[in-house]
C-alpha positions, 0 to 999 in steps of 0.5 A, a space after each residue: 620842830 617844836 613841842 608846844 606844852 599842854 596840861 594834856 599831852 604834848 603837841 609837836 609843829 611839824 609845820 614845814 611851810 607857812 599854811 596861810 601864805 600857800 593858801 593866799 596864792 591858792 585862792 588867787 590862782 583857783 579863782 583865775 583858772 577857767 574851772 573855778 575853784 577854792 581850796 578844800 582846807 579853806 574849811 577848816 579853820 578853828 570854827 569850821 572844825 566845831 561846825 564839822 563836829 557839829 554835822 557828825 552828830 546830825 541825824 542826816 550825816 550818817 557816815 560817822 555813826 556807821 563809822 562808830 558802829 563798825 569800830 565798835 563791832 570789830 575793835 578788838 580783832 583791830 587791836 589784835 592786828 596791832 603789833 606790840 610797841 607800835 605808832 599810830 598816826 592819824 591824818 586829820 585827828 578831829 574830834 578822836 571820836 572813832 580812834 578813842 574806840 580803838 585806843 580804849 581796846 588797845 589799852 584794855 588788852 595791855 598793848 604797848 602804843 604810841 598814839 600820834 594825833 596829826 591835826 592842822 588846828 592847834 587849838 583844837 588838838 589842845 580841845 579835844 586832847 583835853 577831853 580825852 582821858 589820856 592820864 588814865 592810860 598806862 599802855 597808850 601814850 598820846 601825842 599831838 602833830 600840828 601840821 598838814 597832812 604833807 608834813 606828816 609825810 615828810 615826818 614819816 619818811 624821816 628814818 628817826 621816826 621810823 624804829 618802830 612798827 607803824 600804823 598810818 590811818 585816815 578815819 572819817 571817809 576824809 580820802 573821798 575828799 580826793 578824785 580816784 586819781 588824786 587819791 592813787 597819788 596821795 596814798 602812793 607817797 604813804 605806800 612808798 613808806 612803808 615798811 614789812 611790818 607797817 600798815 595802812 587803815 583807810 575808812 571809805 564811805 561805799 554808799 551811792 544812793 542819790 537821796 541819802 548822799 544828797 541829804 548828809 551834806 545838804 541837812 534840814 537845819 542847814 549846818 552844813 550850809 554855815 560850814 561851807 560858809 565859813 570856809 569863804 569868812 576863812 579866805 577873808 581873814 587869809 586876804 586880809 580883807 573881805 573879798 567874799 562879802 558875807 550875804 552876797 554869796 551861797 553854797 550848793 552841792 550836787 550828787 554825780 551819780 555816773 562819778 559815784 560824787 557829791 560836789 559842793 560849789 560857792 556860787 554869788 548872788 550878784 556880778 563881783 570882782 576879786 583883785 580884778 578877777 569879774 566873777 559872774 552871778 551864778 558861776 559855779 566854784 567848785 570847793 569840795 567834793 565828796 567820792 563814795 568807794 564801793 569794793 570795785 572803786 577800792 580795788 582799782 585805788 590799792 592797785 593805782 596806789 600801791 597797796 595791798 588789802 589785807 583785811 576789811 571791817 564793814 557794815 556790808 554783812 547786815 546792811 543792804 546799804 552800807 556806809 562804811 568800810 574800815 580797811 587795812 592795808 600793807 604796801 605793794 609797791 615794788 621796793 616792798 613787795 619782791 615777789 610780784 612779777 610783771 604782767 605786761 608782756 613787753 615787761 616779762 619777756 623783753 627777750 627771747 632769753 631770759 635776762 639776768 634780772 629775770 634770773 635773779 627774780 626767779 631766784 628770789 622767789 625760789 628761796 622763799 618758797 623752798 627756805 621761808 615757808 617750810 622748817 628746814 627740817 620738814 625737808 626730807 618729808 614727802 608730802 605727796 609719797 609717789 615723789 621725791 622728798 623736797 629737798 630733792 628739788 633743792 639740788 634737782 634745779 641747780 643740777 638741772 641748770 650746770 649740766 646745760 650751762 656745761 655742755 653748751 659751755 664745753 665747761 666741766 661740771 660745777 663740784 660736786 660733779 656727783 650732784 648731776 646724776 643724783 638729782 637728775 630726774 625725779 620720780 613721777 609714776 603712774 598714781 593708778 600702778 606706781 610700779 610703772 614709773 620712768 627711768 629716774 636718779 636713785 634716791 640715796 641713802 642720805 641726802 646732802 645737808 641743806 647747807 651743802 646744797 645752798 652752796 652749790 646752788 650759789 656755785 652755779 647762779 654765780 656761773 650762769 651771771 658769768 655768763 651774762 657778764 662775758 657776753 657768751 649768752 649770744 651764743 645759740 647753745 648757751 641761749 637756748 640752755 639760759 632758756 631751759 634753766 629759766 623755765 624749768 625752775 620755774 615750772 618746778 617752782 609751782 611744783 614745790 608749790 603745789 606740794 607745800 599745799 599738802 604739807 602740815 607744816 607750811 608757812 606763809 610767805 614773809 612779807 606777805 599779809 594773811 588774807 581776809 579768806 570769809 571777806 573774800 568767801 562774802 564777797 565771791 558769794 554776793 558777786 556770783 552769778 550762774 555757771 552758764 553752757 557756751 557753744 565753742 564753734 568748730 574751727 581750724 587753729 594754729 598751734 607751736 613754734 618753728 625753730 630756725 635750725 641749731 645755730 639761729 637764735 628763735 626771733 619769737 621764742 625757743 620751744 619745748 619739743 612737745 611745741 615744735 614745730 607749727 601746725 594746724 588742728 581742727 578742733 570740732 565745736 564743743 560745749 563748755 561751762 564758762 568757768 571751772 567748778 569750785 570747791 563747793 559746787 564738786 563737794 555737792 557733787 561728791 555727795 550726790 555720788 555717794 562717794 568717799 574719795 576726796 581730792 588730796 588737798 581735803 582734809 577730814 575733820 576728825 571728831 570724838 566719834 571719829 571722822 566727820 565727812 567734809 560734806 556733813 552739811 553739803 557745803 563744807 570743805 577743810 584745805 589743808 592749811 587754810 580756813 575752813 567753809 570759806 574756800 568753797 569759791 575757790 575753783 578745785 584743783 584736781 588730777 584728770 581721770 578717764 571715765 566710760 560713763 563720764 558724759 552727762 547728758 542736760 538739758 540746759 540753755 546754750 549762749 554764743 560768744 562770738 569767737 574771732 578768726 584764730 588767723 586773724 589774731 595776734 600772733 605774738 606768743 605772750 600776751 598781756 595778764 595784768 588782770 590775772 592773778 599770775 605772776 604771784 600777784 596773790 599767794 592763794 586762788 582767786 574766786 571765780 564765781 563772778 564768771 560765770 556768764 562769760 567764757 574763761 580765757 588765758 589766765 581767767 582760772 582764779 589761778 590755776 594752772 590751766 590744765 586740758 584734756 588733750 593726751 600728750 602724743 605725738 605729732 607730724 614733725 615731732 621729735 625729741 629735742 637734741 638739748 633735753 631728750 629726756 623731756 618726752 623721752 621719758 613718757 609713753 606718747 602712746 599712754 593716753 593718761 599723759 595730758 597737756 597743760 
């Protein structure tokens, strides 16, 4: 790795293998497959990049000029993003047209950067350096890399040229060069190595009208005919000899409307033969092609690529044909991202006991949330003031999990012995009469210091991994306490959750980007469709578990005694709407009513004249701590009243979906939620407004727990579990407030 000397800036060979040779036996071996093909960078020599140059000025090739105009609108909230001190490197510099809009803003607003210009033509990098006006920057310091995009790789996964944040971009719509396959794989290796604080910007091309796709690379003046020609004097100068005689070959290009895909191919005007390969006059040999990305298509590549949209700039708001989306993104892959659980069942339930990396998962997110996301102070506050302060959780979960672990074990309890009945239940009244209210652990006069608590909690995980390690969670007792912990913690995770969304002072998740909230409100408002009437038919369904008895370990799954043991119900045929509401559709309901009572997790925007009601135009919803208006797409999370009058009566358009035989279905207790968002796959709601013209099923609420109208009662064989009586035991089964989730 050498720097080469300019009167500009300074250009680095980060060249790892020799470029024309590796083209040479690409050329050979693509011309002998049975789908003939040439590489891609056989276009761009020092020449072809000048004709590319050229192309982005025509009138037809429309990509650039969208791009521009985006970065031009959006380059300062770009910049703003950009953290102090950080290296951007760029795959396939070109020209610097489009980055020298960002590098200018950058510049302007005094930020500290490091601009790295990955090029393979190191004549054109001194080219267009030499026009760039580098010397007058004091904030932006600019670099060349001479290489392929696989040395930039390699340079990036260099740690010495990882002590600062990076921004790794692709400008110029160059991924669509890729198939959807081939781009999930290159982006991977860029997604594998990012760190917290790195960042990917990916500009795509989401146009796929026929007719104006056709025209940017088939243009009137024919100059991207002269570019793809040139490609085939490159592999002459590559052989060594003329092996594509110029005249007796042409380039023509398609658009695949099924792949969204324009193709170029060279095809010869007469028989030839190349190093003894007999080409037929006409064959087609493909060279290029050209993928176009609409939202569905970028959102199928992050999740095959290992990335996490955060933001997106595009002409999508004013264009009724985009051609130009500049997306940001951070890494999702597993090393990066410790809060995503799986979503497959065959990985989220490997057992019927939770395994020790499921614990250590949960536990993880358990310090995050309850340590990361609200100040240590704020512990002791009561966001919802019918429950205990937060940090009674802090202690309740461990408590919870070593009274369990000893009564199975026959162990004692872990010190301070006190800390099972001070955090042994917590309060939960009725709203309507908090005087009515369980039986629960007195809360103290003072609670136990944060740190006290962190301690114990380490005393009792460091118990149950021994556990694991002495082979004693075979055992029935100990695995069905295993059980208990695991899903109480996790239950009580979204509890804490939950309470955090009516807290002032919460903070975001670390490691997580802060999501677009009006590009996702744009785009749940552009996909929506109406919220439609489905006929549920009536039917006999199965329901709860059957335990084998006290020494037997469950094949399927141990069971709350709210679940045990399996039964038939006949459930009548109901109406249902095919998704939940919103926000915004109940705030208009509000306003219709004429009533004044909000949900808990609205807020109202106080004014100089005093309080401004949040349905003030109809439409505007405030949630604690997130972004105004924009939330009206996310379905409403609210308690359950009883109502007598609380029917209504419409005349509406009924549809059938068909609904399988519950005897005939798969029986399996866990199923498959890879498209949900579940398993913390998003920190926040997702929109369901697209829905509404087919019936929600499991884990189709956008995220919600999906909570249901049937009362907690009683059932034939019911009765309270021997492992934690005060499950049920501590509610009325004859109080018809008590719901079922």
């Amino acid at each position: 790795m050498s720097p080469i000397a300019t009167s500009n800036v300074e250009i680095v060979d980060i060249r790892g293998t020799n470029l024309q040779s590796s083209l040479s036996q690409d050329i050979y071996h693509g011309l002998q497959a049975a789908e003939k093909s040439l590489p891609t960078l056989l276009l761009y020599d020092t020449k072809g990049l000048r004709l590319f140059e050229d192309i982005t000025y025509l009138d037809e090739y429309y990509l650039t000029n969208a791009e521009i105009k985006v970065l031009e609108a959006n380059a300062a909230k770009i910049a703003a993003l950009v953290p102090e001190n950080c290296q951007l490197v760029e795959l396939g510099s070109g020209n610097l047209r489009k980055i020298e809009i960002l590098l200018n803003e950058l510049e302007r607003a005094k930020k500290s950067v490091e601009y790295y210009a990955l090029d393979l033509s190191l004549e054109e990098l001194h080219r267009t350096f030499a026009e760039l006006p580098s010397k007058s920057y004091r904030y932006v310091k600019c670099r060349g890399f001479w290489g392929t995009y696989d040395d930039g790789l390699n340079w990036l996964n260099n740690p010495m040229n990882r002590k600062k944040a990076t921004w790794v971009m692709s400008l110029g719509s160059s991924m669509g060069n890729f198939s959807p396959v081939e781009a999930a794989g290159f982006l991977r290796g860029f997604a594998r190595s990012l760190g917290p604080a790195d960042s990917m910007v990916i500009a795509f091309d989401p146009c796929k009208d026929p007719e104006r796709v056709f025209r940017a690379y088939n243009d009137k003046k024919g100059v991207t005919r002269q570019f793809y020609l040139n490609g085939l004097s490159n592999a002459n100068a590559i052989l060594g000899f003329e092996a594509f005689k110029s005249g007796e070959w042409d380039a023509i290009g398609e658009f695949d409307q099924t792949l969204g895909c324009h193709k170029a191919y060279y095809v010869p005007l007469a028989d030839t033969v190349i190093n003894n390969i007999h080409i037929k006059k006409g064959e087609k040999i493909f060279f290029e092609q050209a993928f176009k990305y609409a939202a569905d298509d970028c959102e199928k590549l992050w999740r095959d690529a290992g990335l996490h949209p955060t933001r997106k700039f595009g002409d999508d708001y004013t264009c009724l044909c985009p051609a130009a989306d500049i997306h940001i993104l951070s890494s999702a892959t597993p090393n990066m991202n410790p809060y995503q659980l799986p979503t497959k069942r065959t990985e989220y339930v490997k057992d019927v006991i939770p395994t020790l990396q499921d614990f250590e998962a949960a536990w993880a997110l358990w310090d995050t949330v309850t340590t990361s996301m609200v100040p240590p102070t704020d512990l002791l506050s009561r966001p919802i003031h019918l429950r205990n302060s937060l940090i009674f959780y802090l202690g309740h979960i461990p408590a919870f999990m070593d009274r369990h672990l000893a009564r199975a074990t026959g162990g004692a309890p872990t010190e301070p012995a006190e800390f099972h009945s001070m955090f042994e239940r917590g309060i939960d009244p009725d709203v309507d009469n908090p005087d009515h209210c369980h039986d629960h652990s007195a809360i103290p006069d003072e609670w136990p210091s944060v740190e006290t608590l962190v301690e114990y909690q380490g005393q009792v995980r460091t118990r149950a991994r021994s556990i694991y390690f002495n082979g004693q969670a075979g055992d029935r007792k100990v695995a069905e306490a295993l059980w208990i912990s695991f899903e109480h913690e996790t239950m009580h995770l979204e509890t804490f959750l939950y309470m955090l969304l009516q807290h002032n002072s919460t903070m975001p998740p670390p490691l997580v980007a802060k999501p677009d909230f009006k590009q996702l409100a744009f785009d749940s408002a552009k996909t929506a469709v109406p919220n439609e009437w489905f006929e549920i038919p009536e039917q006999t369904v199965e329901i709860g578990l059957d335990d084998p008895g006290s020494d037997e370990i469950p094949s399927t799954s141990f069971g709350w005694d709210n679940e045990i043991p399996r039964r038939t119900a006949h459930v009548p045929s109901f109406m249902a709407k095919a998704r939940p509401i919103t926000n915004g559709e109940y705030a208009k309901y509000l306003e219709e009513c004429g009533t004044e009572q909000l949900p808990a997790s609205w807020v109202e925007k106080s004014t100089q004249n005093g309080s401004q009601n949040v349905m003030a135009n109809g439409e505007r919803v405030e949630v604690s701590f997130l972004p105004p208006t924009i939330m009206l797409w996310k379905p409403i999370n609210m308690a359950i009243r009883t109502s007598a009058n609380g029917s209504e009566k419409q005349n509406h358009d009924t549809n059938y979906q068909p609904v399988q035989n519950p005897f005939n279905l798969d029986k399996s207790v866990y199923v498959d939620l890879d498209d949900c968002n579940v398993g913390f796959a998003h920190w926040h709601p997702t929109s369901v407004t697209q829905n509404g013209n087919k019936l929600s099923g499991q884990g189709n609420f956008g995220g919600l727990w999906e909570w249901t109208s049937s009362t907690l009662e009683a059932h034939d064989g019911f009765k309270p579990m021997d492992l934690y009586p005060a499950y049920t035991g501590r509610l009325n089964l004859s109080d018809s407030k008590q719901r079922r989730s």
